[in-house]
C-alpha positions in Angstrom: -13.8 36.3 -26.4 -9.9 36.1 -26.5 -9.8 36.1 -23.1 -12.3 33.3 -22.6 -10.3 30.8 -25.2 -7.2 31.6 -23.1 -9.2 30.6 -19.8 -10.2 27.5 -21.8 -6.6 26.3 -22.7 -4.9 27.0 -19.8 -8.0 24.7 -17.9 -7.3 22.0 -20.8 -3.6 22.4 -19.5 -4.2 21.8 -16.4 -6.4 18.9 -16.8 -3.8 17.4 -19.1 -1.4 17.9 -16.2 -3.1 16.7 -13.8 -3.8 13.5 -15.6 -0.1 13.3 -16.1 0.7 13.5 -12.6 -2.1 10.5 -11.8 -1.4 8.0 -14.8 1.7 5.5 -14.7 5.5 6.8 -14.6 6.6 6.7 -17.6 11.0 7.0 -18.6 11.4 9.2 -21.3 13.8 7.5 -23.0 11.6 4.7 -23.9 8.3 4.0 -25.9 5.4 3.2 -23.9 4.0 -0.3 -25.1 2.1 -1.0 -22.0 1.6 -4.6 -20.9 -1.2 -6.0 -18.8 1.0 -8.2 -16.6 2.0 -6.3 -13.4 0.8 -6.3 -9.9 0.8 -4.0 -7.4 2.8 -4.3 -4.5 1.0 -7.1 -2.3 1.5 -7.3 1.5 2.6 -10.4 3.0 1.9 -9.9 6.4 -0.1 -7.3 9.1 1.6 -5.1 11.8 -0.2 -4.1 14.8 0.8 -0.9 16.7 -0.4 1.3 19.6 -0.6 5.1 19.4 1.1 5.4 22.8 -1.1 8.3 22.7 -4.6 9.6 24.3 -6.7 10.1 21.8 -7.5 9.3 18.5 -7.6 12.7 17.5 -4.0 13.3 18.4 -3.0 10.1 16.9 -4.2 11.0 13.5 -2.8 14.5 13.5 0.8 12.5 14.3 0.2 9.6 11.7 -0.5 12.9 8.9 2.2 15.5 9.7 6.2 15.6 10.8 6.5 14.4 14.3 9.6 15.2 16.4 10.6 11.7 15.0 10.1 12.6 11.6 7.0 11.6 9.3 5.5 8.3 10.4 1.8 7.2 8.8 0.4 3.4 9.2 -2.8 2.5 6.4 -5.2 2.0 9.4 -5.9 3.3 12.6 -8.4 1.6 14.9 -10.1 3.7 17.9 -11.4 2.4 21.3 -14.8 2.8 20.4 -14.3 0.5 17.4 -14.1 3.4 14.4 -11.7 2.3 12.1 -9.9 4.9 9.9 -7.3 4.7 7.0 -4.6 7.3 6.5 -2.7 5.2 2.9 -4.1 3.3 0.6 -3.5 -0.8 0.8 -1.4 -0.6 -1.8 1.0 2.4 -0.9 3.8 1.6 1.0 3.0 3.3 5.2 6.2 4.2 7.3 4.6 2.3 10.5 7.7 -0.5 10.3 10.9 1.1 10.5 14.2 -0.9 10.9 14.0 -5.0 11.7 13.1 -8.4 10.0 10.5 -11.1 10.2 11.7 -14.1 9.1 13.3 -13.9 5.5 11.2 -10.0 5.4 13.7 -7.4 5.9 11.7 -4.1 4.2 8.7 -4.8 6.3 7.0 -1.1 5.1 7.1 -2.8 1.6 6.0 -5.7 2.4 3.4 -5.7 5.1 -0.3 -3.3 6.3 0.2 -1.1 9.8 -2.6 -1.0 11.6 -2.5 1.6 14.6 -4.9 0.6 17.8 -6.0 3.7 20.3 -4.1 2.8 23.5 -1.6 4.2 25.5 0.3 1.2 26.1 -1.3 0.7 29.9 -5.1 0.2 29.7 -6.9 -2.6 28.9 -7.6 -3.2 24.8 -11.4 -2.4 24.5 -14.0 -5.1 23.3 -14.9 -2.6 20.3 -11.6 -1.9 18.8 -10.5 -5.4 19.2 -13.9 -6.6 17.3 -12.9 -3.8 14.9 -9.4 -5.3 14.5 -10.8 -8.5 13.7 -13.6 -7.4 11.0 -10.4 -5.3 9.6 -8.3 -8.3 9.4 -11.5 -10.8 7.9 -11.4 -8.0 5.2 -7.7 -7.5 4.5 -6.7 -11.5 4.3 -9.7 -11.4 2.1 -8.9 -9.0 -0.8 -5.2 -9.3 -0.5 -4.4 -12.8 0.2 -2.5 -12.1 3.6 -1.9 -15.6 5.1 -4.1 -15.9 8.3 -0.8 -16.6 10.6 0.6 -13.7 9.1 -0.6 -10.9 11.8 2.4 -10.2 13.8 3.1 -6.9 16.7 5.9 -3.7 16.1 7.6 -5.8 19.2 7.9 -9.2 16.9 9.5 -7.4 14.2 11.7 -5.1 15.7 13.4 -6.7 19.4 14.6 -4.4 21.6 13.5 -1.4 20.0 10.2 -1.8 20.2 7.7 -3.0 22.4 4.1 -2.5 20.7 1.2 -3.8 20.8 1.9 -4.7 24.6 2.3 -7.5 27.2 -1.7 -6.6 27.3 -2.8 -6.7 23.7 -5.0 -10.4 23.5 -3.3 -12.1 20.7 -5.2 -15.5 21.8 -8.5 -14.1 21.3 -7.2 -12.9 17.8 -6.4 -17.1 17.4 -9.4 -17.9 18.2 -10.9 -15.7 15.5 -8.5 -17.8 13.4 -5.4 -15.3 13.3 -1.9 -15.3 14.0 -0.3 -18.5 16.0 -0.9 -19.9 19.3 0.2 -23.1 20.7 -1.9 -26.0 21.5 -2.2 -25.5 25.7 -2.3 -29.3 25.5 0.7 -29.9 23.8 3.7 -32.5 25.7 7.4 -30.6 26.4 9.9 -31.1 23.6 12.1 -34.0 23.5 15.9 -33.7 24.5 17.8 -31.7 22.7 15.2 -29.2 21.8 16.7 -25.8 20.8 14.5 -23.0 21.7 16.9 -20.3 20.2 16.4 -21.9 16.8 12.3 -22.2 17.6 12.5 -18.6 18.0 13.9 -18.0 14.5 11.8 -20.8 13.2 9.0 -18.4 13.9 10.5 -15.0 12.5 12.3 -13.7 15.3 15.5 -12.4 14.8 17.9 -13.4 17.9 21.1 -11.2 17.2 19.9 -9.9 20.0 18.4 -13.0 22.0 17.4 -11.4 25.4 15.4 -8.6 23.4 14.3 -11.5 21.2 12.7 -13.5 24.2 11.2 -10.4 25.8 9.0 -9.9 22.2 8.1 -13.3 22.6 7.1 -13.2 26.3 5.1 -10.2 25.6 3.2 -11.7 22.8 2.8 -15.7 24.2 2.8 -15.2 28.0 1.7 -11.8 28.3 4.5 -10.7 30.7 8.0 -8.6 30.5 10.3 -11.8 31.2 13.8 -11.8 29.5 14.5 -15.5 30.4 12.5 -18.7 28.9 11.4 -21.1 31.4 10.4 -24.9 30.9 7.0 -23.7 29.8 8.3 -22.1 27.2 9.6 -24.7 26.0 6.8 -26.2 25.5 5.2 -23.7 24.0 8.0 -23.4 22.0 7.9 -26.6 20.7 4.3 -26.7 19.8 4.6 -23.9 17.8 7.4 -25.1 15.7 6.8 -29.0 15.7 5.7 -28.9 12.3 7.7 -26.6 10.0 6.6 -22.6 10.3 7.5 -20.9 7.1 10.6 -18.3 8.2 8.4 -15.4 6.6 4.8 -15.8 7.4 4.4 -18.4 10.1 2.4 -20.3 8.6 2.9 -23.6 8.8 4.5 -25.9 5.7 3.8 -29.5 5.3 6.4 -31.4 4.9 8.2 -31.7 1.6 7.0 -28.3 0.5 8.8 -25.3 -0.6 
């Protein structure tokens, strides 16, 4: 009988402790007088990645252990047969990121959702996982608010040191399912003066770094590896900053607002 009491309290322990470990941090040193009026952390924005891996299999064994690199995770990964999977919760803050800005974002793990696509940086996106990437997306703007224009690639955030999701990834067929930003192919070439360096900022990029900068931007708008902008690019350029884009997002502001 003794014995089965002591069984009893050290399982009430150990339920106590693990609710402990699961409820809300709590500093010692002051009284809990819990208040309703908190948030959790909300993303502002979605990265996309590529494994630069073969298989989905080996991709999620690197996304949940200690790489050569160290730990890396991302909340989603996306396969080529269109199977999504998630590795962190919305909510919890992924190492997908790493170092680089978008905009006024500097702590992009904190403030955006990694999603990981099944491709080895060579072939061709398949029709499944980018279908996948969009139903993903419809879901994610959804429940957390994520401005639409706010879908950006590893390469936008992080020039020169990274060049995912790809000259090949199809970031206007991502538009077209009303994502991210694309110019208007019918749009006239900028007036004099134009300054496509500032554009580029206007848009997120950082340009510390300016050839790197461009390349990002090739990839993503023309699809190629140039490191130079050309008189179309100008023009794209302009269309995609002749309104105001907020510095964050990319989304664009009307005028007069904040």
């Amino acid at each position: 009988m003794h014995a089965f009491i002591r069984l009893a309290f050290i399982a009430a322990c150990a339920l106590a402790l693990a609710a402990c470990q699961h409820g809300p941090a709590r500093n010692p040193m002051a009284t809990w007088v819990p208040s309703d009026n908190f948030d959790t952390r909300r993303p502002q924005l979605v990265v996309l990645h590529y494994t630069e891996q073969d298989s989905v299999a080996r991709s999620l064994h690197t996304l949940r252990t200690r790489n050569s690199g160290g730990p890396v995770s991302a909340h989603y990964l996306v396969g080529d047969d269109g199977a999504i999977y998630q590795l962190v919760a919305d909510d919890h803050r992924a190492w997908h990121a790493g170092a680089g800005s978008w905009g006024t974002i500097h702590e992009l793990n904190s403030a955006s959702i990694g999603i990981e696509i099944d491709n080895d940086g060579v072939e061709p996106f398949s029709d499944a996982q980018i279908d996948a990437v969009i139903r993903l997306l419809d879901d994610l703007s959804a429940r957390h608010r994520i401005p639409k224009t706010g879908v950006i690639g590893h390469s936008d955030l992080a020039p020169g040191r990274k060049i995912d999701p790809g000259p090949l990834f199809p970031w206007k067929r991502l538009f077209d399912a009303g994502f991210g930003i694309w110019p208007d192919p019918a749009a006239p070439p900028p007036p004099p003066g134009f300054d496509p360096v500032n554009a580029l900022r206007l848009i997120g990029y950082a340009t510390d770094n300016l050839e790197a900068a461009i390349h990002s931007y090739r990839m993503r708008f023309r699809g190629d590896n140039a490191k130079a902008l050309d008189e179309e690019d100008l023009r794209i350029l302009h269309a995609l900053t002749g309104g105001t884009l907020h510095p964050a997002t990319g989304a664009p502001v009307e005028a007069g607002a904040p």
